[in-house]
PDB file of N, H, CA, C and O in Angstrom:
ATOM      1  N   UNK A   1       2.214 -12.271  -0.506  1.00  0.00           N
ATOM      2  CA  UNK A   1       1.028 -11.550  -0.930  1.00  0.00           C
ATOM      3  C   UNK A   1       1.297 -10.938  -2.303  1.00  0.00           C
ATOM      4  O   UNK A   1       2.380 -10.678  -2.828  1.00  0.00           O
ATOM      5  N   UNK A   2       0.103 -10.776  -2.743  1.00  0.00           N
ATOM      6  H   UNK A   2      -0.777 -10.987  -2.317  1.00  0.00           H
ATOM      7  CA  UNK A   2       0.383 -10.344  -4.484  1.00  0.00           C
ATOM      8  C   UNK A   2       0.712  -8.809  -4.155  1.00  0.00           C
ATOM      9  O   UNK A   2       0.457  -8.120  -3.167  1.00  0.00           O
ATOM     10  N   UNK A   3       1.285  -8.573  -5.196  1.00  0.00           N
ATOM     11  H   UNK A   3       1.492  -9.132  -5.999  1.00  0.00           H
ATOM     12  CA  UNK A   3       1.805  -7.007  -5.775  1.00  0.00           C
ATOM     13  C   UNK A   3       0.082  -5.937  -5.302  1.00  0.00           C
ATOM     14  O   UNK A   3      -1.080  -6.281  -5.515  1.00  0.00           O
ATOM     15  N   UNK A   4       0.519  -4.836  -4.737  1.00  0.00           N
ATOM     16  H   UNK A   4       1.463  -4.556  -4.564  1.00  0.00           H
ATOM     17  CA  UNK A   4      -0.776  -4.046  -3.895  1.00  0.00           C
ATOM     18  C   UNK A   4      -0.482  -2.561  -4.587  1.00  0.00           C
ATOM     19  O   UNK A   4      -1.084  -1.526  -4.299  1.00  0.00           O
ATOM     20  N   UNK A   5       0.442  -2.680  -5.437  1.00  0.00           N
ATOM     21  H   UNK A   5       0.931  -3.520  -5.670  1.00  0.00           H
ATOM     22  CA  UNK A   5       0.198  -1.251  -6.532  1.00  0.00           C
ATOM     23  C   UNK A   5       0.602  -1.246  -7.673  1.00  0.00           C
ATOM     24  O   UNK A   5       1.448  -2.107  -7.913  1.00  0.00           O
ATOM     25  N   UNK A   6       0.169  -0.252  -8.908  1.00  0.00           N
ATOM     26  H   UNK A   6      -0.518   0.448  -8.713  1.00  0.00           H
ATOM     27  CA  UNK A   6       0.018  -0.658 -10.062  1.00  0.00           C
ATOM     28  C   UNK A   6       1.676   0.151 -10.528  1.00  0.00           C
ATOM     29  O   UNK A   6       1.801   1.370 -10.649  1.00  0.00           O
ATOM     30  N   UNK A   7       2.710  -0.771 -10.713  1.00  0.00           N
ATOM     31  H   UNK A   7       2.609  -1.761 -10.615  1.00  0.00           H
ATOM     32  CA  UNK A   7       4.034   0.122 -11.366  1.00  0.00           C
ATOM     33  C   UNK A   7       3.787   1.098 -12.097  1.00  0.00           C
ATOM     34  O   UNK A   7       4.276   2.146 -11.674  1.00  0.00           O
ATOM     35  N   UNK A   8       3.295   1.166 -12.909  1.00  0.00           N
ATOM     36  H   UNK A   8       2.898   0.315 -13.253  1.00  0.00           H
ATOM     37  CA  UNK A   8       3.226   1.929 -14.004  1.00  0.00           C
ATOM     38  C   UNK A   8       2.646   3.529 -13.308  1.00  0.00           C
ATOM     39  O   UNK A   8       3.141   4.602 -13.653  1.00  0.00           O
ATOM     40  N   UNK A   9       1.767   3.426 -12.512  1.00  0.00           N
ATOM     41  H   UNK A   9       1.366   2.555 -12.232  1.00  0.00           H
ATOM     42  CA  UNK A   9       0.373   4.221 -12.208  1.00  0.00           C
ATOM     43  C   UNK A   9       1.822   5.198 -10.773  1.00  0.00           C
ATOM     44  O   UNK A   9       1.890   6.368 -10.397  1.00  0.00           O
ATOM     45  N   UNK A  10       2.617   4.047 -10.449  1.00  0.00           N
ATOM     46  H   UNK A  10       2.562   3.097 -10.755  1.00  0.00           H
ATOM     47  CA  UNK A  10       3.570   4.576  -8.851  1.00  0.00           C
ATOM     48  C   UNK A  10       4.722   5.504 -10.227  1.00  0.00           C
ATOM     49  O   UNK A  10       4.490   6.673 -10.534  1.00  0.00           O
ATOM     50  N   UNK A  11       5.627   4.873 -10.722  1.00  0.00           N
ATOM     51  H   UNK A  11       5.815   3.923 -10.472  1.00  0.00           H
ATOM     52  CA  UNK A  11       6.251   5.096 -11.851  1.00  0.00           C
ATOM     53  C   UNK A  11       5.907   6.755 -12.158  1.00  0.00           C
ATOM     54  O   UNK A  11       6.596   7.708 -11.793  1.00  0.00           O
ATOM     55  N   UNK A  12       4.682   6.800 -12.909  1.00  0.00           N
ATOM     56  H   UNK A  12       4.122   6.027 -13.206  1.00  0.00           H
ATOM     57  CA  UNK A  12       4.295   8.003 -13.456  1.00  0.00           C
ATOM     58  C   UNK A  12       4.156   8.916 -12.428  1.00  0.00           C
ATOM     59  O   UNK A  12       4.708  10.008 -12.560  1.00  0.00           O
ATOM     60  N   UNK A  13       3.470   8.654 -11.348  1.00  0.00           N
ATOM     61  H   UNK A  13       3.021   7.767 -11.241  1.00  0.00           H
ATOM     62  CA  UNK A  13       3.563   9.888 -10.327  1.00  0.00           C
ATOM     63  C   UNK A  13       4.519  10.441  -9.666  1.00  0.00           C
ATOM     64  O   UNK A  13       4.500  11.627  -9.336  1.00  0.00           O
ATOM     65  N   UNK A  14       5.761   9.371  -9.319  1.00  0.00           N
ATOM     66  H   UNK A  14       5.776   8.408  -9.587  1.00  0.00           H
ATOM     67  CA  UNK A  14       7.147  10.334  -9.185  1.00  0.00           C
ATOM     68  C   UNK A  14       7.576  10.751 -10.319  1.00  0.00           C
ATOM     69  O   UNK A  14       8.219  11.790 -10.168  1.00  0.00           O
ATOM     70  N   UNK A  15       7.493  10.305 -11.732  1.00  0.00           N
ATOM     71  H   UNK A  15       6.971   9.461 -11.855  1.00  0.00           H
ATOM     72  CA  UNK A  15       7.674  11.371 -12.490  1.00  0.00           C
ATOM     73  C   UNK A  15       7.126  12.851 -12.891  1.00  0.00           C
ATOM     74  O   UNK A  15       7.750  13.642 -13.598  1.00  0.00           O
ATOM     75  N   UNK A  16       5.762  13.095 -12.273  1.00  0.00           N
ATOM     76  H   UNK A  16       5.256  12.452 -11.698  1.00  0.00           H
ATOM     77  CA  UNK A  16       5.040  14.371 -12.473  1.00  0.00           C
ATOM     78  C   UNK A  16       5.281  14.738 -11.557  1.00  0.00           C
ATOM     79  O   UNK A  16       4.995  15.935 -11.516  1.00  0.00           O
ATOM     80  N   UNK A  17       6.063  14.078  -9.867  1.00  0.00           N
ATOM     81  H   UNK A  17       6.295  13.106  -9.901  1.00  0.00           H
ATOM     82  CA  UNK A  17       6.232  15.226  -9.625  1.00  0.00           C
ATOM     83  C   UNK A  17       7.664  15.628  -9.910  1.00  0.00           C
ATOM     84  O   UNK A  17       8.118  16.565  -9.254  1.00  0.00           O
ATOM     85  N   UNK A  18       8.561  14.927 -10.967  1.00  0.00           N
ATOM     86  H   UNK A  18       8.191  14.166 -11.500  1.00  0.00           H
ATOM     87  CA  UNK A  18      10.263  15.594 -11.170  1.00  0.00           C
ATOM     88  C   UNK A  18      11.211  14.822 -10.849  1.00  0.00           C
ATOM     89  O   UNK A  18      12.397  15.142 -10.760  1.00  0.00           O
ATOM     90  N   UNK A  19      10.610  13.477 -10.608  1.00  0.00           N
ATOM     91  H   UNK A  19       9.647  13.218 -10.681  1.00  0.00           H
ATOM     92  CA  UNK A  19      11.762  12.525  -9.635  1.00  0.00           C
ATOM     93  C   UNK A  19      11.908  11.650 -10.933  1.00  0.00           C
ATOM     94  O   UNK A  19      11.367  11.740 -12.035  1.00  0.00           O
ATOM     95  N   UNK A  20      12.785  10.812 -10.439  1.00  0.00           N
ATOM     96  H   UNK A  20      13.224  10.739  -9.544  1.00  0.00           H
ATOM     97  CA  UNK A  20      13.067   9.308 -11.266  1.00  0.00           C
ATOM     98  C   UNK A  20      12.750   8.684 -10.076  1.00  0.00           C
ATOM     99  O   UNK A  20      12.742   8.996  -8.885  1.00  0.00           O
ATOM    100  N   UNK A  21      12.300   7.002 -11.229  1.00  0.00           N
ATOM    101  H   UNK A  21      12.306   6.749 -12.196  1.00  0.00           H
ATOM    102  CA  UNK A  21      12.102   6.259 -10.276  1.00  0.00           C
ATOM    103  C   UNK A  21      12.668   4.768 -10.189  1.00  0.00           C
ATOM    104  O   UNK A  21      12.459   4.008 -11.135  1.00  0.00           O
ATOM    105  N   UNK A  22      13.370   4.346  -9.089  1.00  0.00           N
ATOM    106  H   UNK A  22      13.540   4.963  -8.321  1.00  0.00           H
ATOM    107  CA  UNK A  22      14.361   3.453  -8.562  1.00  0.00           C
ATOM    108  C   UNK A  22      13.466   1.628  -9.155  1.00  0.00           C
ATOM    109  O   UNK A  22      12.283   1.462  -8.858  1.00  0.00           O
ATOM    110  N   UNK A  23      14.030   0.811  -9.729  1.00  0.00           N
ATOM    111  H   UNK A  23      14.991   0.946  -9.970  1.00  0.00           H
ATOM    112  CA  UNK A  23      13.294  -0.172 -10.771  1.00  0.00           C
ATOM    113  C   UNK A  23      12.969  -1.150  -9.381  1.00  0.00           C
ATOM    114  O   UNK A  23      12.780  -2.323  -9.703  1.00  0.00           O
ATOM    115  N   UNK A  24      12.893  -0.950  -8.265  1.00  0.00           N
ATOM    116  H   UNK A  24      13.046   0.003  -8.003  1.00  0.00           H
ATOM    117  CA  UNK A  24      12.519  -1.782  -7.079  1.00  0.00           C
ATOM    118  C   UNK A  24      11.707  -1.210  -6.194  1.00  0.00           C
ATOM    119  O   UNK A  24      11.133  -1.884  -5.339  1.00  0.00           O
ATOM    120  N   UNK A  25      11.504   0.643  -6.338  1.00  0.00           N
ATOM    121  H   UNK A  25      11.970   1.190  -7.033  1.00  0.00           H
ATOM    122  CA  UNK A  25      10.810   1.125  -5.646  1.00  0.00           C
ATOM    123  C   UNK A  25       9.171   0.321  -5.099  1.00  0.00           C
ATOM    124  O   UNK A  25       8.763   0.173  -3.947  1.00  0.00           O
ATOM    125  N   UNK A  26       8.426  -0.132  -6.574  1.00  0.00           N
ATOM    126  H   UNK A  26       8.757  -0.011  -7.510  1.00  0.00           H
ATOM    127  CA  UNK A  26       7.093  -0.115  -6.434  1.00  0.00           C
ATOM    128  C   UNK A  26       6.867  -1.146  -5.397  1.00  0.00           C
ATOM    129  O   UNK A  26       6.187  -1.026  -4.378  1.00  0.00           O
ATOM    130  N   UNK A  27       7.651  -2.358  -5.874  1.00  0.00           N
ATOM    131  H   UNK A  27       8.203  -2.455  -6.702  1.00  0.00           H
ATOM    132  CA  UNK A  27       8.049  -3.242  -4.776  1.00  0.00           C
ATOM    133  C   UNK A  27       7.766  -3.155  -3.637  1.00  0.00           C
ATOM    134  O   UNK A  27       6.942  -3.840  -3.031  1.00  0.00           O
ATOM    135  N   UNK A  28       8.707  -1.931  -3.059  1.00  0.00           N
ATOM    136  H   UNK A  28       9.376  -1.375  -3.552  1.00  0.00           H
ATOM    137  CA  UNK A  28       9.137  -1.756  -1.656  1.00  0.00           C
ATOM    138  C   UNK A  28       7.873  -1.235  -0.643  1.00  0.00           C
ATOM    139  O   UNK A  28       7.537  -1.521   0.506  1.00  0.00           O
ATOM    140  N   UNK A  29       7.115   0.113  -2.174  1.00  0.00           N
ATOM    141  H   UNK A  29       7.388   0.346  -3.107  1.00  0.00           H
ATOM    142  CA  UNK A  29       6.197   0.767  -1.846  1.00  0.00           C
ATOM    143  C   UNK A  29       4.834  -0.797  -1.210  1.00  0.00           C
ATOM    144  O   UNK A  29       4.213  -1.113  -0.195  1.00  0.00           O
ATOM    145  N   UNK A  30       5.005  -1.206  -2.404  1.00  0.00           N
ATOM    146  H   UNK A  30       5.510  -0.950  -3.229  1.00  0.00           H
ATOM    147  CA  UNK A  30       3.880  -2.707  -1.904  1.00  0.00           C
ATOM    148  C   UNK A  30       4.091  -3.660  -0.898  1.00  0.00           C
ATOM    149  O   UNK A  30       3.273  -4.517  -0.562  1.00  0.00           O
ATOM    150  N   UNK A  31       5.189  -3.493  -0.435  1.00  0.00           N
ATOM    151  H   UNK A  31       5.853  -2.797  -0.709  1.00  0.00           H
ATOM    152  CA  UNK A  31       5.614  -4.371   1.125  1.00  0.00           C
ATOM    153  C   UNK A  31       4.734  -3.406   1.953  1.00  0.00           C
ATOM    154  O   UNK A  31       3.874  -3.716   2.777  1.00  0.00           O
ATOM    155  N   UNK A  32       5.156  -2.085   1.537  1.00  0.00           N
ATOM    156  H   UNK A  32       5.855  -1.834   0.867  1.00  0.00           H
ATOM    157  CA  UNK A  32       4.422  -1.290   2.944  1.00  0.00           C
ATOM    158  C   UNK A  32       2.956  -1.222   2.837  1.00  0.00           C
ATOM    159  O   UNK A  32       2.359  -1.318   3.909  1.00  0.00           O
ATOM    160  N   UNK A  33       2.273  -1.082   1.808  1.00  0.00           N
ATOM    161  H   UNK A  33       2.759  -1.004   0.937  1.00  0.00           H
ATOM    162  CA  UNK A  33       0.700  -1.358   1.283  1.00  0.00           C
ATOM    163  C   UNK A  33       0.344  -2.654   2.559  1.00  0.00           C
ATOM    164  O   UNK A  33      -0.332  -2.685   3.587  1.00  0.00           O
ATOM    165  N   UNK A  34       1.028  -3.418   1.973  1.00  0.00           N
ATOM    166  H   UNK A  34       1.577  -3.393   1.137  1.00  0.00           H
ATOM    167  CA  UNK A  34       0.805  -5.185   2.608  1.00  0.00           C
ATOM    168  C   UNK A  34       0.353  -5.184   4.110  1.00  0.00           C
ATOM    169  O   UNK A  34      -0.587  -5.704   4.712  1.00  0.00           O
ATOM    170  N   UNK A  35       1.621  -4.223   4.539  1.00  0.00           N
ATOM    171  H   UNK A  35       2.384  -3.801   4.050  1.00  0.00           H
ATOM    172  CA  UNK A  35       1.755  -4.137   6.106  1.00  0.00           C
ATOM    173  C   UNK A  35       0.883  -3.260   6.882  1.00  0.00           C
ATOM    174  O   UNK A  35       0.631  -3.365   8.082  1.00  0.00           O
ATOM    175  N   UNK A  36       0.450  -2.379   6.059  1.00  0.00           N
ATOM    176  H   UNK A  36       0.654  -2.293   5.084  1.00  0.00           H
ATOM    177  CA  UNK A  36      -0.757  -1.450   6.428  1.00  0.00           C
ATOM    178  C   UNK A  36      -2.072  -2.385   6.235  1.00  0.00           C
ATOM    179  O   UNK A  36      -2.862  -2.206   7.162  1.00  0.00           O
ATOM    180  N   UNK A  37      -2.514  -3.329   5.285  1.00  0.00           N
ATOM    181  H   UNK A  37      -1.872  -3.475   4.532  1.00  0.00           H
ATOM    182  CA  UNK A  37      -3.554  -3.827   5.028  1.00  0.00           C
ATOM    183  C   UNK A  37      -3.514  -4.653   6.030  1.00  0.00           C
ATOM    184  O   UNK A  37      -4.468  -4.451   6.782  1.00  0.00           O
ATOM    185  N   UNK A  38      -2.641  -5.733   6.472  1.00  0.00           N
ATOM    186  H   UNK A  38      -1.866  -5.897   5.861  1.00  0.00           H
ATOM    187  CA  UNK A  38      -2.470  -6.489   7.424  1.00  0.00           C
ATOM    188  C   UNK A  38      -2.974  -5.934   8.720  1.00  0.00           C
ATOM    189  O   UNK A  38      -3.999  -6.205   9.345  1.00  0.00           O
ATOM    190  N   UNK A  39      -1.914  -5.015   8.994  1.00  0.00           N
ATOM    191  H   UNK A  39      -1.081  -4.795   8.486  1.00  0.00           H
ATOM    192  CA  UNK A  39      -2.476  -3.990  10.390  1.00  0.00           C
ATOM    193  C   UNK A  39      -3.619  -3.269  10.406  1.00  0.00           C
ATOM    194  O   UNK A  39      -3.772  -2.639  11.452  1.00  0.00           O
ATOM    195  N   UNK A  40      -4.515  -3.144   9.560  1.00  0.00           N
ATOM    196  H   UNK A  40      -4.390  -3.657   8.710  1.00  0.00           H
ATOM    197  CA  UNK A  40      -5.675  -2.677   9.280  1.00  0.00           C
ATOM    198  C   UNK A  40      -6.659  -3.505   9.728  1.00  0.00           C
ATOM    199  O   UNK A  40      -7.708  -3.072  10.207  1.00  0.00           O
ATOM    200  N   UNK A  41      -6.409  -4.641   9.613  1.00  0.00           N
ATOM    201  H   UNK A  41      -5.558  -4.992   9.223  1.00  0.00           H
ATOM    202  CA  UNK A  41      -7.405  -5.916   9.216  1.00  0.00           C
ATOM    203  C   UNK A  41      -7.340  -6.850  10.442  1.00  0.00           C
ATOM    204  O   UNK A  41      -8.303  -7.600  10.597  1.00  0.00           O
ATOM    205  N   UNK A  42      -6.010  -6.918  11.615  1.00  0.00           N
ATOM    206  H   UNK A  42      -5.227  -6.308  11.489  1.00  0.00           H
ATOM    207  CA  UNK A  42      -5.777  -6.854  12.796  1.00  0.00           C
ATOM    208  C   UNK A  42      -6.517  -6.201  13.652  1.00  0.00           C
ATOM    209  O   UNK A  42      -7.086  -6.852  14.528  1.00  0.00           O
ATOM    210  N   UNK A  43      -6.674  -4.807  13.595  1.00  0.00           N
ATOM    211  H   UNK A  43      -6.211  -4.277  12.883  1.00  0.00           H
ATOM    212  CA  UNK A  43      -7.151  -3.954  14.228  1.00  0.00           C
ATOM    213  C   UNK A  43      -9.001  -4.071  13.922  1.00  0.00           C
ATOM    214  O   UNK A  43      -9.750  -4.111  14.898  1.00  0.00           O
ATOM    215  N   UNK A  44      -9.477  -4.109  12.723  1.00  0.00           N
ATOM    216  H   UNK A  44      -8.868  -4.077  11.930  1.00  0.00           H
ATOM    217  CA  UNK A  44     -10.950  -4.372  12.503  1.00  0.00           C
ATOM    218  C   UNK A  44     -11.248  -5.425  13.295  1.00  0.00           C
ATOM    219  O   UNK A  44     -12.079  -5.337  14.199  1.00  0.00           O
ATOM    220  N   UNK A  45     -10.486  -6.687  12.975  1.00  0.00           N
ATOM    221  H   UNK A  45      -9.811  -6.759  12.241  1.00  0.00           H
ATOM    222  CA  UNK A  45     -11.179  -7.825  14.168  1.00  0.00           C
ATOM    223  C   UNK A  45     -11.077  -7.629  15.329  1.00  0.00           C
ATOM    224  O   UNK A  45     -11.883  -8.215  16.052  1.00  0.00           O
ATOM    225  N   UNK A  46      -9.960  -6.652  16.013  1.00  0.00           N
ATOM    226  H   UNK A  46      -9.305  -6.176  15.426  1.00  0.00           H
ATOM    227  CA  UNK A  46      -9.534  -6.455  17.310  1.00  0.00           C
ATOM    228  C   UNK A  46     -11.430  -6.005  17.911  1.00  0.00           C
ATOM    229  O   UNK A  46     -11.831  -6.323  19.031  1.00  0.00           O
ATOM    230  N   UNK A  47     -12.231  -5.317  16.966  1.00  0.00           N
ATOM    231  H   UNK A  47     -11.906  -5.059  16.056  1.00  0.00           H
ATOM    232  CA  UNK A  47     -12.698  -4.498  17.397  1.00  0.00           C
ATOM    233  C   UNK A  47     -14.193  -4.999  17.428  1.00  0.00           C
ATOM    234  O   UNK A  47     -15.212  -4.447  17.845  1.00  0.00           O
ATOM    235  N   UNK A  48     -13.948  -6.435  16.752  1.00  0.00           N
ATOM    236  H   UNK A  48     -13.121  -6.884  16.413  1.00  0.00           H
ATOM    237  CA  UNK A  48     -14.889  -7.371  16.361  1.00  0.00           C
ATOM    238  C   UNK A  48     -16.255  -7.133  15.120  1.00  0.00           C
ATOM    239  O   UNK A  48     -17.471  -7.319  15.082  1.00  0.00           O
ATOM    240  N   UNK A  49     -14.722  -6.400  13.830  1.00  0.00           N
ATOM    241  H   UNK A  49     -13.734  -6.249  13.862  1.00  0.00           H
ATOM    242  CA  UNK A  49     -15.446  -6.140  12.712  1.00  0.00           C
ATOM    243  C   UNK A  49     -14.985  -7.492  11.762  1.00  0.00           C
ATOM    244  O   UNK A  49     -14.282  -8.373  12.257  1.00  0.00           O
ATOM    245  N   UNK A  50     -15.409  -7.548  10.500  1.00  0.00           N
ATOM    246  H   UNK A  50     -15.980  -6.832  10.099  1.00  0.00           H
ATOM    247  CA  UNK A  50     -15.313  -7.940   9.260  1.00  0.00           C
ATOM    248  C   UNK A  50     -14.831  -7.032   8.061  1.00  0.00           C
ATOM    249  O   UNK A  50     -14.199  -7.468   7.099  1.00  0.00           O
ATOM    250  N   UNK A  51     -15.152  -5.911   8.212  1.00  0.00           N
ATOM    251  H   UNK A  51     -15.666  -5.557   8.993  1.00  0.00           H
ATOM    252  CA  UNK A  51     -15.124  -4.654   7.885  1.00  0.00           C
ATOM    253  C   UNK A  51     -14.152  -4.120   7.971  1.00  0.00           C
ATOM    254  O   UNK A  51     -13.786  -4.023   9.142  1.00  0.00           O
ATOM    255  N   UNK A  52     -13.212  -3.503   6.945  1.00  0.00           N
ATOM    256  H   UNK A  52     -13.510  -3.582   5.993  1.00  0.00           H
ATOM    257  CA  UNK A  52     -12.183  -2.938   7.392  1.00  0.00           C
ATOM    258  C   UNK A  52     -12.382  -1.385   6.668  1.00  0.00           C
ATOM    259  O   UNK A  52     -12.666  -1.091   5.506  1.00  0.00           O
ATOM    260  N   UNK A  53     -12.163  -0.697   7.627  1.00  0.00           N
ATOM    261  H   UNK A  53     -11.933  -0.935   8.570  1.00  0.00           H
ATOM    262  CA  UNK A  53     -12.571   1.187   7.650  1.00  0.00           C
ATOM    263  C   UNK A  53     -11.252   2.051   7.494  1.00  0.00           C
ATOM    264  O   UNK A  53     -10.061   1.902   7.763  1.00  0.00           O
ATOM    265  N   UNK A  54     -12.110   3.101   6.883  1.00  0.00           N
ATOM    266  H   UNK A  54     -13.078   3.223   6.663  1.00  0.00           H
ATOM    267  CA  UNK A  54     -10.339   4.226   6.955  1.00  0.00           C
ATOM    268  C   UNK A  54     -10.091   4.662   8.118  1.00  0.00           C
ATOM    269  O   UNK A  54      -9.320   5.598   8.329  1.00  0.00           O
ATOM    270  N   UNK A  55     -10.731   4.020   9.023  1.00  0.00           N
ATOM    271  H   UNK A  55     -11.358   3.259   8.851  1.00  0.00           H
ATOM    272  CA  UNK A  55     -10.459   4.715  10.473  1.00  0.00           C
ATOM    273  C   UNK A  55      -9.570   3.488  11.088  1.00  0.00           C
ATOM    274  O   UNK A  55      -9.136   3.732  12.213  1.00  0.00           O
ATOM    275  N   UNK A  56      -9.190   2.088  10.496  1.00  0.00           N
ATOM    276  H   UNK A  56      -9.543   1.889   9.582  1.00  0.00           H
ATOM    277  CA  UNK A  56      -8.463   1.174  10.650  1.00  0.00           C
ATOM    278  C   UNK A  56      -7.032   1.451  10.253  1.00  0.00           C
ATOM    279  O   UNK A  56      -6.217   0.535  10.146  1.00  0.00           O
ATOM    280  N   UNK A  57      -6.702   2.837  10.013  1.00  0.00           N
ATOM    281  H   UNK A  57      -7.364   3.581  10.100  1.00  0.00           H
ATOM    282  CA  UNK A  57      -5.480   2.851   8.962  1.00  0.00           C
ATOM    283  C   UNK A  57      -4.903   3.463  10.019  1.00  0.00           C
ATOM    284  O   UNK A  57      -3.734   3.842   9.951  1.00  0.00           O
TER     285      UNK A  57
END
């Protein structure tokens, strides 16, 4: 699956809040994006949507 967050945009926000940030993090962060969208989208059809809701998360 393609890249599900913007480096730059993940990057800058652990820097405001004081952190550094690890050159594989965004990566890792976007495996878990993936796996939430997946399981999101599982659960909408479970429920016999098309639709996927913040109540799918």
């Amino acid at each position: 699956m393609a890249r599900l967050v913007v480096q730059n945009a993940v990057r800058q926000a652990v820097r405001d809040a004081g952190c550094n940030c690890a050159g594989n993090f965004a990566d890792s962060l976007s495996d878990r994006v993936s796996a939430l969208v997946k399981d999101a989208v599982t659960r909408a059809q479970a429920n016999g949507r098309k639709t996927v809701q913040s109540r799918d998360l």
